[in-house]
N, C-alpha and C positions, 0 to 999 in steps of 0.2 A: 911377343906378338908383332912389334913395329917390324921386326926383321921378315919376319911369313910375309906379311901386309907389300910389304917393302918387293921382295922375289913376285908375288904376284900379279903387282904393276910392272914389273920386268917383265915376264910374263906376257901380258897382255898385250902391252908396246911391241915386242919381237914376233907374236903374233900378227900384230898389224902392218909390220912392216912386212911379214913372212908373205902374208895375202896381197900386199900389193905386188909385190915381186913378180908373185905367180900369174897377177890377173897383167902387168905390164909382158910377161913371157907368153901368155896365154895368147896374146893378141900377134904378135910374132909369129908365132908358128900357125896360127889360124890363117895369115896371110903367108904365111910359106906356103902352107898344105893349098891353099884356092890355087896360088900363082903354079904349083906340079900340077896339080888335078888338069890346069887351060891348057897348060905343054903337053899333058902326057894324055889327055882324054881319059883319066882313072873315073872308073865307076866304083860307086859303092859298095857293090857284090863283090868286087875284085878286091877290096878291100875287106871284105868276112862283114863289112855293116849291111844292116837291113832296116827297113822302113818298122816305124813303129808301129803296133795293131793298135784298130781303133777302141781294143776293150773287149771287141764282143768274141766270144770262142763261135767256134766254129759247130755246128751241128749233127754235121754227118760226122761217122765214126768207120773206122776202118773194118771191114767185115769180118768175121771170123771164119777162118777156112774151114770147111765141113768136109771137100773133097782134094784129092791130091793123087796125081798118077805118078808113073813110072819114070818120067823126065823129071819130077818136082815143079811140075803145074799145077798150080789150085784153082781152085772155085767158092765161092761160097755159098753155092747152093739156090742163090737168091736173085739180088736186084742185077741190073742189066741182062746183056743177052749171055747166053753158053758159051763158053768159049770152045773152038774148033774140035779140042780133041772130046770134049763132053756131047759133042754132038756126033763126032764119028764112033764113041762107043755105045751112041742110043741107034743110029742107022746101021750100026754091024749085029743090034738085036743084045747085045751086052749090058750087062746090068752096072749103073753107076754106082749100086750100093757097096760093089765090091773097093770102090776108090773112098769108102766115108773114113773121114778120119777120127780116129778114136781119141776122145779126151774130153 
């Protein structure tokens, strides 16, 4: 057992040493990355990062298509106004039921 005992304080020591490593390189490159960001004006979108959400989800939900014409224009049927061609097939006297989508 003194020899297990023994590797797991080795172990542990190269661990410690492993994390300061990282946190002495960490800080390095933290200041490389600000000193490119001042020269080059990088944003963080342009880097694929985004702000983190405060938690809350979001409440509206994306509509479910109910109508769809001949270009592959939808509608859902509902909230806002009609979009152009839904309203040019209601003033040419056209039935939009003919555009429901089935499913």
């Amino acid at each position: 057992m003194a020899i297990l005992d023994e590797i797991k304080k080795q172990i542990a020591e190269l661990q410690k040493q492993a994390d300061a490593i990282v946190s002495q390189e960490r800080q390095k490159i933290i200041a490389e990355i600000k000193q490119k960001d001042s020269d080059y004006n990088i944003t963080a979108s342009e880097l694929g990062l985004s702000k983190k959400s405060s938690g809350k989800k979001s409440t509206t939900t994306e509509p479910v298509v109910k109508y769809k014409n001949e270009n592959g224009e939808t509608w859902s049927g509902g909230r806002g106004r009609q979009p152009d061609w839904v309203k040019a097939i209601k003033a040419a006297g056209g039935d939009i039921e003919k555009y429901r989508v089935v499913g």
